[in-house]
ZALUMLUM-455910 format. One record per atom (N, C-alpha, C): atom name; residue number from 1; residue in one letter; x negated, y, z. Coordinates in steps of 0.05 Angstrom, whole numbers, always signed. Atoms other than C-alpha are relative to their C-alpha. Example, Ala and Ser with C-alpha at 12.3 -4.5 7.8 and 13.67 -1.06 7.14 Angstrom:
<r atomo="N" num="1" residuo="A" X="-18" Y="-24" Z="+0"/>
<r atomo="CA" num="1" residuo="A" X="-246" Y="-90" Z="+156"/>
<r atomo="C" num="1" residuo="A" X="-18" Y="+24" Z="+0"/>
<r atomo="N" num="2" residuo="S" X="+16" Y="-24" Z="-1"/>
<r atomo="CA" num="2" residuo="S" X="-273" Y="-21" Z="+143"/>
<r atomo="C" num="2" residuo="S" X="+15" Y="+22" Z="+14"/>
//
This chain:
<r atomo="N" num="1" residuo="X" X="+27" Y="-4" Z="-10"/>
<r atomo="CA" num="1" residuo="X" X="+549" Y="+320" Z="+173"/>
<r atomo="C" num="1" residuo="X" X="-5" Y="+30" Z="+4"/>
<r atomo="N" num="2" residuo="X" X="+10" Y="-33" Z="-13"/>
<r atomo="CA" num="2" residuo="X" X="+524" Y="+387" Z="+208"/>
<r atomo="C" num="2" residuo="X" X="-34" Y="+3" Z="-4"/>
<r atomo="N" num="3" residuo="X" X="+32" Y="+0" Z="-4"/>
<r atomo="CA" num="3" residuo="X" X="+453" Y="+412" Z="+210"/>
<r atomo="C" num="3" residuo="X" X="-13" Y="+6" Z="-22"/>
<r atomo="N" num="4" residuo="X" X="+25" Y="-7" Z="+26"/>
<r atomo="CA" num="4" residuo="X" X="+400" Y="+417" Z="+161"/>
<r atomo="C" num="4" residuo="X" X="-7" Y="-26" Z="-18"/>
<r atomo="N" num="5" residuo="X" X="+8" Y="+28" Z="+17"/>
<r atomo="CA" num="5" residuo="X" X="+407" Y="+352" Z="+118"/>
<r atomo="C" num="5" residuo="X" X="-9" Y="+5" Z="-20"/>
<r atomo="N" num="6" residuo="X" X="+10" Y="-5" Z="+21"/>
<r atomo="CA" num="6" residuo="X" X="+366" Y="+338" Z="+63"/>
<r atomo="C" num="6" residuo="X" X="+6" Y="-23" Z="-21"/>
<r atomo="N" num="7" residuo="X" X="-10" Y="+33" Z="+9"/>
<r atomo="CA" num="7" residuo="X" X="+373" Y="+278" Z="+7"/>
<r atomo="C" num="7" residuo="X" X="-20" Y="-11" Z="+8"/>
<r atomo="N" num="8" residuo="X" X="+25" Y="+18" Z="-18"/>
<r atomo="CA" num="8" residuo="X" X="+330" Y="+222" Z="+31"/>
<r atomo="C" num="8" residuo="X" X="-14" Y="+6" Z="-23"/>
<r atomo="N" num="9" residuo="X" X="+28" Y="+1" Z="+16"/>
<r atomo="CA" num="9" residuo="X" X="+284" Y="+231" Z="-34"/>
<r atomo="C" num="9" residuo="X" X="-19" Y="+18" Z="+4"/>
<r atomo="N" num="10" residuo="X" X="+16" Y="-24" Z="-11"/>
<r atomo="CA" num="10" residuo="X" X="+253" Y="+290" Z="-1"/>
<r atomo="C" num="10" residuo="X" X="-11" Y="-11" Z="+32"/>
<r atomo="N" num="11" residuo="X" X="+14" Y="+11" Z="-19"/>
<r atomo="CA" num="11" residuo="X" X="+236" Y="+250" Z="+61"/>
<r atomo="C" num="11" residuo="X" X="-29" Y="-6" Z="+1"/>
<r atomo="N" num="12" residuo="X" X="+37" Y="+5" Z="+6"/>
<r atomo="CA" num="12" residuo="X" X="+160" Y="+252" Z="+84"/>
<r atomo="C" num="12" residuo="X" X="+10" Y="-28" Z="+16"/>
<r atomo="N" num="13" residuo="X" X="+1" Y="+20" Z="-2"/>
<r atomo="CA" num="13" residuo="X" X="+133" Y="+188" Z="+86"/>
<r atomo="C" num="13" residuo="X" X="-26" Y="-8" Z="+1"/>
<r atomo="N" num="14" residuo="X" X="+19" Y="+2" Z="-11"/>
<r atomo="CA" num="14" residuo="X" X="+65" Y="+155" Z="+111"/>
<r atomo="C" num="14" residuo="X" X="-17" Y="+12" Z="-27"/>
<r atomo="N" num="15" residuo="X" X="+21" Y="-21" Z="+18"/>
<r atomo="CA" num="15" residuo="X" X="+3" Y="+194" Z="+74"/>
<r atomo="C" num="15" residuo="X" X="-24" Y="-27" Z="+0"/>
<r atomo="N" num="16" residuo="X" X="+17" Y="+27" Z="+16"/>
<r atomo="CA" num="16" residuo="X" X="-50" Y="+136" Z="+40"/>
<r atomo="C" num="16" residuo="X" X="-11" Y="-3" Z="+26"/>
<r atomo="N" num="17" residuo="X" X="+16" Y="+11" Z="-20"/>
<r atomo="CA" num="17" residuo="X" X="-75" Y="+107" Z="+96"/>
<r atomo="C" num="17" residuo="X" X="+5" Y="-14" Z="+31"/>
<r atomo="N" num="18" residuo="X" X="-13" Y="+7" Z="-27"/>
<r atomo="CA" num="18" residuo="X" X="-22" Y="+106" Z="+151"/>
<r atomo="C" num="18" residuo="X" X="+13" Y="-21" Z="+2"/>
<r atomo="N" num="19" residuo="X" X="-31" Y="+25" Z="+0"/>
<r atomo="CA" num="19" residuo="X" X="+20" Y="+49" Z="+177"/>
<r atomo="C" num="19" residuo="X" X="+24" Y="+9" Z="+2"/>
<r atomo="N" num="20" residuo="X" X="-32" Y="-8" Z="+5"/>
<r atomo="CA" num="20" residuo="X" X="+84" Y="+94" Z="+191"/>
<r atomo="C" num="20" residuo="X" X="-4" Y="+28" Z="-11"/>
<r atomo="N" num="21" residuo="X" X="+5" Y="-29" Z="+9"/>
<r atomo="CA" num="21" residuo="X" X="+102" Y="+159" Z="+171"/>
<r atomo="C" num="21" residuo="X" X="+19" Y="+12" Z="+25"/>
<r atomo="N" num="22" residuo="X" X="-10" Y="-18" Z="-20"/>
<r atomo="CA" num="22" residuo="X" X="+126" Y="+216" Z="+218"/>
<r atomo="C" num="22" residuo="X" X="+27" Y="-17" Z="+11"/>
<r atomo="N" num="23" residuo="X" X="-27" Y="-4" Z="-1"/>
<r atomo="CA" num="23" residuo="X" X="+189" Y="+205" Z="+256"/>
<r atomo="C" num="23" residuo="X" X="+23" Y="+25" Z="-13"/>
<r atomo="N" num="24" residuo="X" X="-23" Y="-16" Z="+6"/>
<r atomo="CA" num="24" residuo="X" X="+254" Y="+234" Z="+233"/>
<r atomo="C" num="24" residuo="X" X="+29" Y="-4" Z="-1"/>
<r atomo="N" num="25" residuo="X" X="-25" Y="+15" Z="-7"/>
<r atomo="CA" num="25" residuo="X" X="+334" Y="+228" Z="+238"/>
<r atomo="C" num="25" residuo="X" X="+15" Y="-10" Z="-36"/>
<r atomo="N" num="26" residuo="X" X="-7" Y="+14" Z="+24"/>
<r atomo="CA" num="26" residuo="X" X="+356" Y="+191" Z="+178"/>
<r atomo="C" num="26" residuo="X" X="+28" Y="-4" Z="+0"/>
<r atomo="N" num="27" residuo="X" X="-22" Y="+10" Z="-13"/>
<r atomo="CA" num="27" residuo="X" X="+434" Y="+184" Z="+171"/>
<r atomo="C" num="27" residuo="X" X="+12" Y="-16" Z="-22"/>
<r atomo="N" num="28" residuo="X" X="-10" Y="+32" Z="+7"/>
<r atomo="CA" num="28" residuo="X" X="+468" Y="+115" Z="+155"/>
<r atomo="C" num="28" residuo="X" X="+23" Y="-5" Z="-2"/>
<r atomo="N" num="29" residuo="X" X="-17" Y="-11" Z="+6"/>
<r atomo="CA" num="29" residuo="X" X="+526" Y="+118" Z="+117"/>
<r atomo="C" num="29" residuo="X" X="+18" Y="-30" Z="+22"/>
<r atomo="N" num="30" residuo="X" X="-20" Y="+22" Z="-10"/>
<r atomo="CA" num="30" residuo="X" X="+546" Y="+46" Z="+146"/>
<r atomo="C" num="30" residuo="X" X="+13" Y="+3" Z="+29"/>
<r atomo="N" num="31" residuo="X" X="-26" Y="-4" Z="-14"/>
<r atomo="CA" num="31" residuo="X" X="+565" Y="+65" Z="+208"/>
<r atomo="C" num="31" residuo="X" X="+0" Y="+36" Z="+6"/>
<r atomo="N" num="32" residuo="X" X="-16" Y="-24" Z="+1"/>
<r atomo="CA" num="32" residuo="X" X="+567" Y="+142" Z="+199"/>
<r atomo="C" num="32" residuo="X" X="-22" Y="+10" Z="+16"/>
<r atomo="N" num="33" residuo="X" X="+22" Y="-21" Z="-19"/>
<r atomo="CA" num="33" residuo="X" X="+502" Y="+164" Z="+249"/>
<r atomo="C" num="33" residuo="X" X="-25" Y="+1" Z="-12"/>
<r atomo="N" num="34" residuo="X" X="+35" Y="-19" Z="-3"/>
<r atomo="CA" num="34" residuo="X" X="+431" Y="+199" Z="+253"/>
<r atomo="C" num="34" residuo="X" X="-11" Y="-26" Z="+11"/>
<r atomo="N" num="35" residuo="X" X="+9" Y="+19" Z="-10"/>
<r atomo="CA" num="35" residuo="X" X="+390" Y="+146" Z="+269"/>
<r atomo="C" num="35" residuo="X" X="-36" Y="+9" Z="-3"/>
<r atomo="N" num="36" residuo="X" X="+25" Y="-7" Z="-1"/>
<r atomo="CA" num="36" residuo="X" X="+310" Y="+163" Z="+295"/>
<r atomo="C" num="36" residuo="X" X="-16" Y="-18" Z="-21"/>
<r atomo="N" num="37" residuo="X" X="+9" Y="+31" Z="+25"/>
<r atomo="CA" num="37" residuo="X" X="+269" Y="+120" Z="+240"/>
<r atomo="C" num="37" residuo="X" X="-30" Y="+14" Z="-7"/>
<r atomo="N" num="38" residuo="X" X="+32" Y="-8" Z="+7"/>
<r atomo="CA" num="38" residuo="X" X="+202" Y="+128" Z="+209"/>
<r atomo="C" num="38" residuo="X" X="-4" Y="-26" Z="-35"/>
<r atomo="N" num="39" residuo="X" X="+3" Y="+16" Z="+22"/>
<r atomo="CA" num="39" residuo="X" X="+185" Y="+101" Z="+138"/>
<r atomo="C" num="39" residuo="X" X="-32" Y="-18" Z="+13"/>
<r atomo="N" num="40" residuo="X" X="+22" Y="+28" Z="-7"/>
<r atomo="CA" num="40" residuo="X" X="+133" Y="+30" Z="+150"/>
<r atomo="C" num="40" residuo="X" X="+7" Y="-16" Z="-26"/>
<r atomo="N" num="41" residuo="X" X="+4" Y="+26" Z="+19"/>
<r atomo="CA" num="41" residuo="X" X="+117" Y="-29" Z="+121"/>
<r atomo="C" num="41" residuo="X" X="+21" Y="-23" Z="-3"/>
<r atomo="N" num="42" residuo="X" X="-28" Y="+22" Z="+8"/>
<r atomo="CA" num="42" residuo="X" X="+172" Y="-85" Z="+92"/>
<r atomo="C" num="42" residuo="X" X="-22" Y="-20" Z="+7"/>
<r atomo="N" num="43" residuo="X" X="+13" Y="+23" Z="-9"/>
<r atomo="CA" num="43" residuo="X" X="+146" Y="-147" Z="+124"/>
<r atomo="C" num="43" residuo="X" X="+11" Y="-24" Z="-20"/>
<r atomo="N" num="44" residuo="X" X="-6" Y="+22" Z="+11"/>
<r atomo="CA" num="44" residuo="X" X="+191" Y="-182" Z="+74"/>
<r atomo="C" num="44" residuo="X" X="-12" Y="+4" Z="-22"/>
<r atomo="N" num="45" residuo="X" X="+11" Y="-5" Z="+25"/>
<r atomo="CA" num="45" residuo="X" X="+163" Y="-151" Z="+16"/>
<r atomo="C" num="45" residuo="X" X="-29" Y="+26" Z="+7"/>
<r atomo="N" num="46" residuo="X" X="+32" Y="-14" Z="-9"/>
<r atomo="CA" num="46" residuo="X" X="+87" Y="-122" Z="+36"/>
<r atomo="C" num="46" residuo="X" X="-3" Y="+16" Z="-16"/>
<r atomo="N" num="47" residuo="X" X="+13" Y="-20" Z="+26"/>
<r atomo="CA" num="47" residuo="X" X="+79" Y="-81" Z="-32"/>
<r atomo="C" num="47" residuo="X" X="+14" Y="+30" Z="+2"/>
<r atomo="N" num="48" residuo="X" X="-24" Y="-27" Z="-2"/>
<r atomo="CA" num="48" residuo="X" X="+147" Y="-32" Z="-9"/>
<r atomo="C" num="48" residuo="X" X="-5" Y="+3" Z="+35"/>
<r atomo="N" num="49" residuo="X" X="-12" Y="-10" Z="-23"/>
<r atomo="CA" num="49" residuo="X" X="+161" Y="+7" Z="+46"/>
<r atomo="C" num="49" residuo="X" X="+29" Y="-7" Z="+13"/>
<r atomo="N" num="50" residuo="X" X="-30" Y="-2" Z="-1"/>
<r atomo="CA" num="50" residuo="X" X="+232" Y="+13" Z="+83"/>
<r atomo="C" num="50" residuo="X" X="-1" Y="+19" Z="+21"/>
<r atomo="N" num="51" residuo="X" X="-3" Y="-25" Z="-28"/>
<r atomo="CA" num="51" residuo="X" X="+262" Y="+60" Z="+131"/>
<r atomo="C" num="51" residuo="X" X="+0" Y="-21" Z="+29"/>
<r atomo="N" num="52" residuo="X" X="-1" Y="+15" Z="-31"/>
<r atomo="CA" num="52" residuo="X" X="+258" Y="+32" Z="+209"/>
<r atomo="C" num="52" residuo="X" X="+8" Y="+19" Z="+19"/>
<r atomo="N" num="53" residuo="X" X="-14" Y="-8" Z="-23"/>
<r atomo="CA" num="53" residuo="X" X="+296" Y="+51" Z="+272"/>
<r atomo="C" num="53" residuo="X" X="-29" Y="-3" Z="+22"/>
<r atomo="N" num="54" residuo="X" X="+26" Y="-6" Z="-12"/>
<r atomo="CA" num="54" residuo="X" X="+246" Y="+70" Z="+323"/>
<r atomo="C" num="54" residuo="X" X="+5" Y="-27" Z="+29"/>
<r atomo="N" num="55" residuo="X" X="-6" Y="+32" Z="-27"/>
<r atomo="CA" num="55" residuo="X" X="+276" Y="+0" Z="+370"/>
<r atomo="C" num="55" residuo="X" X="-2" Y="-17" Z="-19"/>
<r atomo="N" num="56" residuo="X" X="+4" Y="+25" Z="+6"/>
<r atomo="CA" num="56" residuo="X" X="+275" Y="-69" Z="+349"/>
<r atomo="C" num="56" residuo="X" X="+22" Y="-7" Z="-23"/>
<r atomo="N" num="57" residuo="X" X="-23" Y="+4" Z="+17"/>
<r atomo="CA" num="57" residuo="X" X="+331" Y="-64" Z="+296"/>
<r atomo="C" num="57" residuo="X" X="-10" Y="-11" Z="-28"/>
<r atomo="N" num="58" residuo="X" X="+11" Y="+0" Z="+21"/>
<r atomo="CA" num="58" residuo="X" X="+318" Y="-91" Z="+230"/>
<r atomo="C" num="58" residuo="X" X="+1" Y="+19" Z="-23"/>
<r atomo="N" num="59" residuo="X" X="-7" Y="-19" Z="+18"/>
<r atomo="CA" num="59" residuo="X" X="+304" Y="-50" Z="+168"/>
<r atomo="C" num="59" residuo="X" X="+28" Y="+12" Z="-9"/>
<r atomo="N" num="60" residuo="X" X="-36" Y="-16" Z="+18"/>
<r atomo="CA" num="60" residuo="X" X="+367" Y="-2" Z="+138"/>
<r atomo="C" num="60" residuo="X" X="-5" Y="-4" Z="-32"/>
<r atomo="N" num="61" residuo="X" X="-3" Y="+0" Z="+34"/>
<r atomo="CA" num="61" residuo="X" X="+385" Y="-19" Z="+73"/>
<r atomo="C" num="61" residuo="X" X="+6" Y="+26" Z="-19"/>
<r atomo="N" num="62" residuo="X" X="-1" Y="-26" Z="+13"/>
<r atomo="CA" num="62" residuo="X" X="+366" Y="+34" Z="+35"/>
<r atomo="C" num="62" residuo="X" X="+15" Y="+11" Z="-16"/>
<r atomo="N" num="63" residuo="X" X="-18" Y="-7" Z="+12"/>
<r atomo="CA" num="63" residuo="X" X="+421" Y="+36" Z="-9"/>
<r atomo="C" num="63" residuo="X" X="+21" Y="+23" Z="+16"/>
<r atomo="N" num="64" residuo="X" X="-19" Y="-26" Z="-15"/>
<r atomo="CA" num="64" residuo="X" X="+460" Y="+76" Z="+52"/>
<r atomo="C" num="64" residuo="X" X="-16" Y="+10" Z="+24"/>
<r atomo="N" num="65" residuo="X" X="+12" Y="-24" Z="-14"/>
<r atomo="CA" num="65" residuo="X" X="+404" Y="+113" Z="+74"/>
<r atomo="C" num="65" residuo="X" X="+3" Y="+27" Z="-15"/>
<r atomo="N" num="66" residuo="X" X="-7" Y="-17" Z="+8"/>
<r atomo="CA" num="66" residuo="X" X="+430" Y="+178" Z="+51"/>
<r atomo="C" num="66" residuo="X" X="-23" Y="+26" Z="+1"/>
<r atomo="N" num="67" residuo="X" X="+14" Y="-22" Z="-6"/>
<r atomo="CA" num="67" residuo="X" X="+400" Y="+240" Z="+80"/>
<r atomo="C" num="67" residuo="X" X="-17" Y="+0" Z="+25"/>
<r atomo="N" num="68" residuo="X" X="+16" Y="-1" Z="-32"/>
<r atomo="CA" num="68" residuo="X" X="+343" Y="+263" Z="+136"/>
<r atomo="C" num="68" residuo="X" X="-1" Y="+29" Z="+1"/>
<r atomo="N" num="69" residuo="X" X="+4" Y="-18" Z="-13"/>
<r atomo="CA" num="69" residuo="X" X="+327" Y="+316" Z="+179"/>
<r atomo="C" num="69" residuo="X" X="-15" Y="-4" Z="+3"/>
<r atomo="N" num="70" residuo="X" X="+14" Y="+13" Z="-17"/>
<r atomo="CA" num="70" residuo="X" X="+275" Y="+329" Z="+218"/>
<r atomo="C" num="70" residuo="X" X="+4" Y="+3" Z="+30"/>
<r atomo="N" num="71" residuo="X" X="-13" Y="+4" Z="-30"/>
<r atomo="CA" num="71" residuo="X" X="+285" Y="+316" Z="+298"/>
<r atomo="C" num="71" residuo="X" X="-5" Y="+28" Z="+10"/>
<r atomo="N" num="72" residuo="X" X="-2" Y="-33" Z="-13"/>
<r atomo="CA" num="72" residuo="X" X="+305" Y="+377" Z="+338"/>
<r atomo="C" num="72" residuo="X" X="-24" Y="-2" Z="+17"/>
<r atomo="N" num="73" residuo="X" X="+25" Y="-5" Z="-11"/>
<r atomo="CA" num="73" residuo="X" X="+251" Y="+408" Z="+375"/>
<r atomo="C" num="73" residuo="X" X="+13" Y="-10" Z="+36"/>
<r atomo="N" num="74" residuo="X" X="-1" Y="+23" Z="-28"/>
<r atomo="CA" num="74" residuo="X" X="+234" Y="+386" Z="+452"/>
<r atomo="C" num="74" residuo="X" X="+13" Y="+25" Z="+13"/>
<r atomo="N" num="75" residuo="X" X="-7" Y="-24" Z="-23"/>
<r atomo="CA" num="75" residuo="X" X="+263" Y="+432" Z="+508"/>
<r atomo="C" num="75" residuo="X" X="-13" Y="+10" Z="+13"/>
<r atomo="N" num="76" residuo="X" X="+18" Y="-20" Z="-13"/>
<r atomo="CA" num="76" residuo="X" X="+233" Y="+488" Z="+540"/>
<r atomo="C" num="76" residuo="X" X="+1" Y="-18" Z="+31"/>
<r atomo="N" num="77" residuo="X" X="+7" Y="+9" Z="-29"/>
<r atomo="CA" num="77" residuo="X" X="+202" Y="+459" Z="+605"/>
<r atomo="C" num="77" residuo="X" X="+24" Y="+24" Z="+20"/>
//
């Protein structure tokens, strides 16, 4: 891994009130990438959170959510 990783327990995560929290690149040891995600709501379990892929994928098992970043900045027009 390159870049500025952090451990995921330092990941921001929605602030009392929100439904997600910021985007950011989260990386997944199962198959080895950065993956865009945002901490939300567990629809299987309503009381927890989980991490989510910003498409239609289902939750990452947080056991091999490792480390995050946060997403590189946009490009100069």
């Amino acid at each position: 891994m390159s870049g500025n990783w952090q451990p995921i327990n330092t990941a921001p995560k929605n602030e009392a009130g929100q439904m997600f929290g910021p985007t950011i690149l989260i990386y997944y040891r199962v198959d080895d990438l950065p993956w865009p995600s945002y901490w939300g709501p567990n629809l299987s379990a309503p009381a927890e959170g989980c991490w989510l892929s910003c498409d239609e994928n289902p939750p990452f098992d947080e056991d091999y959510v490792t480390h995050w970043q946060p997403l590189p900045s946009a490009p100069d027009a």
